[in-house]
ROKOL-934756 format. One record per residue (C-alpha): x, y, z; residue number from 1. Coordinates in Angstrom, 2 decimals, always signed. Layout:
N
X_Y_Z_NUM
...
END
This chain:
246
-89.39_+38.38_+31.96_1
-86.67_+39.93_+29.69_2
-83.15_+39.40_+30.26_3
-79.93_+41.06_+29.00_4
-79.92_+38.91_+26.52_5
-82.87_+39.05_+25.10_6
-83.28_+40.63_+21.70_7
-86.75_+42.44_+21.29_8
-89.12_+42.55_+19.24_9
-87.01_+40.85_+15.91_10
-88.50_+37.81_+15.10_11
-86.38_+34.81_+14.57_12
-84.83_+34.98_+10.83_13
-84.67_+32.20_+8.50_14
-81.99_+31.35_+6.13_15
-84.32_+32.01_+3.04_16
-85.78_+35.77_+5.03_17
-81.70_+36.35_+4.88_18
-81.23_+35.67_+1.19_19
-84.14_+37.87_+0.50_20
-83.01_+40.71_+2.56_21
-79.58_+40.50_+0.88_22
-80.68_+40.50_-2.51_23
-82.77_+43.14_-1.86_24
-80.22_+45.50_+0.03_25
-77.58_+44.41_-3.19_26
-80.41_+45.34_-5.65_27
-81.10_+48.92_-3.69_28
-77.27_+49.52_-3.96_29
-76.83_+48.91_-7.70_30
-80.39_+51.16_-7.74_31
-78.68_+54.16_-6.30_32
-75.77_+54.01_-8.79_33
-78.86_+54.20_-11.46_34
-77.30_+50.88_-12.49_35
-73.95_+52.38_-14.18_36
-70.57_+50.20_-13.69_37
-72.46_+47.54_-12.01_38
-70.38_+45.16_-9.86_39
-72.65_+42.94_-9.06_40
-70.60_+40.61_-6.81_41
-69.09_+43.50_-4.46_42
-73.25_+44.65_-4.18_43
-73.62_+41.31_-2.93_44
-70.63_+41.10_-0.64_45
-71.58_+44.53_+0.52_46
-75.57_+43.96_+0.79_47
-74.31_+40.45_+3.17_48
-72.12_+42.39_+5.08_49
-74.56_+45.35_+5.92_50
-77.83_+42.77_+6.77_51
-75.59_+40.27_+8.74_52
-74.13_+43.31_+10.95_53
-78.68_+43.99_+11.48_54
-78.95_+40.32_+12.31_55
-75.85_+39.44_+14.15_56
-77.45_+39.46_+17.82_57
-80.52_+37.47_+16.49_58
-78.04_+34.62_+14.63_59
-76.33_+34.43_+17.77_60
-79.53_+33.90_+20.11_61
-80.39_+31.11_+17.87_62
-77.22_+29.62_+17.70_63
-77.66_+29.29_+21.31_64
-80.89_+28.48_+21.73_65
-80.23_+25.47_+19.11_66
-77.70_+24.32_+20.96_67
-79.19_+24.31_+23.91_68
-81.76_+22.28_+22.46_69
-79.36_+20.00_+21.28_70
-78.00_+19.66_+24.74_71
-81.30_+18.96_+26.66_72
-81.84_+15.91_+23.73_73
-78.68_+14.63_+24.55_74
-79.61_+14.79_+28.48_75
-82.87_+13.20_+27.58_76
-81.26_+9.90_+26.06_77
-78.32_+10.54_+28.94_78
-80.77_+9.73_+31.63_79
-82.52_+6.87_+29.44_80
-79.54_+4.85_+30.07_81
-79.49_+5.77_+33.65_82
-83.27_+4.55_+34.03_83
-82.48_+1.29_+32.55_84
-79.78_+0.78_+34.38_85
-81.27_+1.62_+37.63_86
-84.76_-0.75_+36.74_87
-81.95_-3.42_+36.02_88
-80.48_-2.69_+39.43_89
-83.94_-3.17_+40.92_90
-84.65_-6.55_+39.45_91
-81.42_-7.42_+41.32_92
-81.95_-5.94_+44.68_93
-83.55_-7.30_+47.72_94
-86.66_-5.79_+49.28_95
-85.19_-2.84_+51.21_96
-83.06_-1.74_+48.42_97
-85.47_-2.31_+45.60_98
-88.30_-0.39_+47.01_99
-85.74_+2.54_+47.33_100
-84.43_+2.06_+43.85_101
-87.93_+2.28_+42.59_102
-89.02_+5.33_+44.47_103
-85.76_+6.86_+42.58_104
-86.57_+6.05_+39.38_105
-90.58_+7.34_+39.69_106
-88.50_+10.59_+40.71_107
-86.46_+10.73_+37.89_108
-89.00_+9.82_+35.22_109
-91.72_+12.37_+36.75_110
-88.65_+15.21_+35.83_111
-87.75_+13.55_+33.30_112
-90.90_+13.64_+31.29_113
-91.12_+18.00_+32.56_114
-88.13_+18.27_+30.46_115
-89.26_+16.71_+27.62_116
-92.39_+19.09_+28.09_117
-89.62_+22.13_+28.67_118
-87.29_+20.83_+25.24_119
-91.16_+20.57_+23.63_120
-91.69_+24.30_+24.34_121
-88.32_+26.10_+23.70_122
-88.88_+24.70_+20.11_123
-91.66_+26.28_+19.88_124
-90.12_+29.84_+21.21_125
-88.61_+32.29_+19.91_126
-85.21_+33.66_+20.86_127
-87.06_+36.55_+22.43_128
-88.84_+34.49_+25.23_129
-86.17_+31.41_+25.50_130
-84.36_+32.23_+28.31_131
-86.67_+31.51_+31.51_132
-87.32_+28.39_+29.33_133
-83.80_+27.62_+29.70_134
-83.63_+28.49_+33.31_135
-86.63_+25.98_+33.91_136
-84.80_+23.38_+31.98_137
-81.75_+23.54_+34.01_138
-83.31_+23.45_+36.97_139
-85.35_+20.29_+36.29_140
-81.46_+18.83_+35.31_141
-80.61_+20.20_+38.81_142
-83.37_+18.20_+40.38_143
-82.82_+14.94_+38.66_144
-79.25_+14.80_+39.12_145
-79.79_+15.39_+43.24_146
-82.26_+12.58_+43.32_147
-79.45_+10.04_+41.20_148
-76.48_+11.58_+43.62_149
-78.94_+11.07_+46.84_150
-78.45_+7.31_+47.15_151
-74.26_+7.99_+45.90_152
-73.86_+10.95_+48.72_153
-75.61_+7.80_+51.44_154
-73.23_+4.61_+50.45_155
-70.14_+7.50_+50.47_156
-70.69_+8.62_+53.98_157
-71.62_+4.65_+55.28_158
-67.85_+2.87_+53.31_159
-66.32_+6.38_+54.87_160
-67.74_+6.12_+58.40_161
-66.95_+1.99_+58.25_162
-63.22_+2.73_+56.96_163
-62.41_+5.32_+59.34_164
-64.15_+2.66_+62.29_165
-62.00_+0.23_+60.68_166
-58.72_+1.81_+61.43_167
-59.73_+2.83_+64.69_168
-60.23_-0.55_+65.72_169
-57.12_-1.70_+64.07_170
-55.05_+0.26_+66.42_171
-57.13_-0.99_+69.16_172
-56.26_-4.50_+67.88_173
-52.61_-4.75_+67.05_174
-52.69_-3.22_+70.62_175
-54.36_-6.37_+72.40_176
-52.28_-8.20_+70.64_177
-48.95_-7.05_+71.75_178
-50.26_-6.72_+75.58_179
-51.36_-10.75_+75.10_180
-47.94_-11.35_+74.03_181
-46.32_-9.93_+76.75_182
-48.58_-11.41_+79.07_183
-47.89_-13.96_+81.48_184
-48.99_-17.75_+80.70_185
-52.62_-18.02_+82.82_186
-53.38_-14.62_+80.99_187
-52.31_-16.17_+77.04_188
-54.47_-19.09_+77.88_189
-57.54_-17.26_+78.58_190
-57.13_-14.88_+75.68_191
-55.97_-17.49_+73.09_192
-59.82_-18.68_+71.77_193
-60.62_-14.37_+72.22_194
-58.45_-13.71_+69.55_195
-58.45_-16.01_+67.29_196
-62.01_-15.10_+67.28_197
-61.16_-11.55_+66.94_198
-59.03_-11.97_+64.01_199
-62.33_-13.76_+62.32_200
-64.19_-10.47_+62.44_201
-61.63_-8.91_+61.87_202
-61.10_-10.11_+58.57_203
-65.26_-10.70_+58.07_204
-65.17_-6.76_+58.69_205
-62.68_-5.89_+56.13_206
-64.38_-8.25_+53.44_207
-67.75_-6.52_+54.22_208
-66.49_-3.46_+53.79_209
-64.88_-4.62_+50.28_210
-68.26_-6.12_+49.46_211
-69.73_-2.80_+49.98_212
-67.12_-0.91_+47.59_213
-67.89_-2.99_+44.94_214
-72.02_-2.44_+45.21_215
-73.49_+0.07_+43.06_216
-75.11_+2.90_+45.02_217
-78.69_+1.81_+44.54_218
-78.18_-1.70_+45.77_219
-75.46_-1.02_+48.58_220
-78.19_-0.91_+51.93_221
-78.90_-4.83_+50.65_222
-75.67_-5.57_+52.84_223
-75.56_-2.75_+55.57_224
-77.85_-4.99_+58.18_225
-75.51_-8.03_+57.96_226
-72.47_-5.30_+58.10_227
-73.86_-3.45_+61.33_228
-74.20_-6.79_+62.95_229
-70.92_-7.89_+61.75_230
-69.01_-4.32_+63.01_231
-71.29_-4.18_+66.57_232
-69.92_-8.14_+67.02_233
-65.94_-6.84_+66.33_234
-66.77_-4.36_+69.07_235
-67.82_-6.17_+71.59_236
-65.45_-8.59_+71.23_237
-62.68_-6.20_+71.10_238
-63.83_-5.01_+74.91_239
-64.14_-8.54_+76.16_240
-60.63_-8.80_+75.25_241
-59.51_-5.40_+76.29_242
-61.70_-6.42_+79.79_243
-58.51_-9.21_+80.75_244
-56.15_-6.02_+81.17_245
-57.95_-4.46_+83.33_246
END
């Protein structure tokens, strides 16, 4: 497929094909004067001036197309150091989590090896077929990146959906705890032991939800169990309490 920037048919030019071509166009020039008051350094000058103006769109394509190059190498050892790190993450992780983490990483190396195959084959190219090259590149990047973000996007929405639960419940609690002490003495009794529990889950909620800040997002679902057991007990404890006001 040919693009708007695609330069057709000029082959890719060399640094030694431009030397050539300039002392060739500076020889021409001095040929046409039949060789009388020869400047041979403004021939030159002119000679690089005329063949750089020819080449100009084909130096540019493969100024781009090395740096591109350069780009998808960098990538390449970019999401080395991501692999390692996530294997190391796996070796730490507990069944649930590790099996995950693994699953990610046969994702990532599967692209990663197709754009080692894709970096492989725009060397190869030319700057007139380069681009859809570069197109498949990017969109093997594309892919990798949503499998590494995947497991980030999960442990987001879980620490938001806890927080916002969190403050909800906080309400709820400072609540109880002004109606229990404004109530009368039979009423205190009963709900002393309630909320002295309830402040324990209370505070085992928050430090669960700390815990799970800290985790990276591969290894994060190694605490959610004990968490939803942890938030479903601050719950129902929280309506037992609320159940002596009604």
């Amino acid at each position: 497929m040919t693009t708007s920037n695609t330069i057709e048919p000029t082959p890719s030019i060399s640094a030694e094909q431009r030397y050539r071509m300039i002392a060739e166009a500076a020889y021409f020039r001095a040929e046409n004067r039949g060789f009388s008051g020869a400047n041979m350094a403004q021939d030159w000058i002119e000679a690089e001036a005329e063949i750089d103006r020819q080449l100009h769109p084909v130096f540019g394509m493969m100024e781009k197309k090395s740096s591109f190059e350069d780009t998808l190498r960098q990538q390449i050892l970019r999401w080395d150091a991501r692999l390692d790190q996530l294997a190391e993450n796996a070796t730490m992780a507990k069944t649930t989590a590790r099996a995950k983490i693994r699953k990610q990483i046969s994702e990532i190396t599967a692209n990663r090896e197709a754009l080692k195959e894709s970096l492989h084959a725009l060397q190869a190219s030319t700057t007139s077929t380069w681009d859809d090259l570069k197109h498949q590149a990017e969109q093997i990047l594309a892919k990798m990146q949503g499998v590494y973000d995947h497991a980030a996007s999960q442990k987001e929405a879980f620490e938001q959906q806890l927080t916002t639960q969190l403050a909800v419940w906080d309400v709820r609690y400072q609540d109880l705890k002004a109606r229990a002490k404004n109530a009368g003495v039979e009423v205190q009794s009963n709900l002393h032991s309630k909320m002295y529990v309830l402040e324990e889950h209370r505070v085992a909620a928050e430090a669960q939800l700390v815990e799970l800040r800290t985790r990276s997002a591969e290894a994060w679902e190694d605490i959610k169990t004990g968490t939803d057991k942890t938030w479903k007990t601050l719950h129902d404890t929280l309506d037992r309490v609320a159940d002596h006001f009604k």
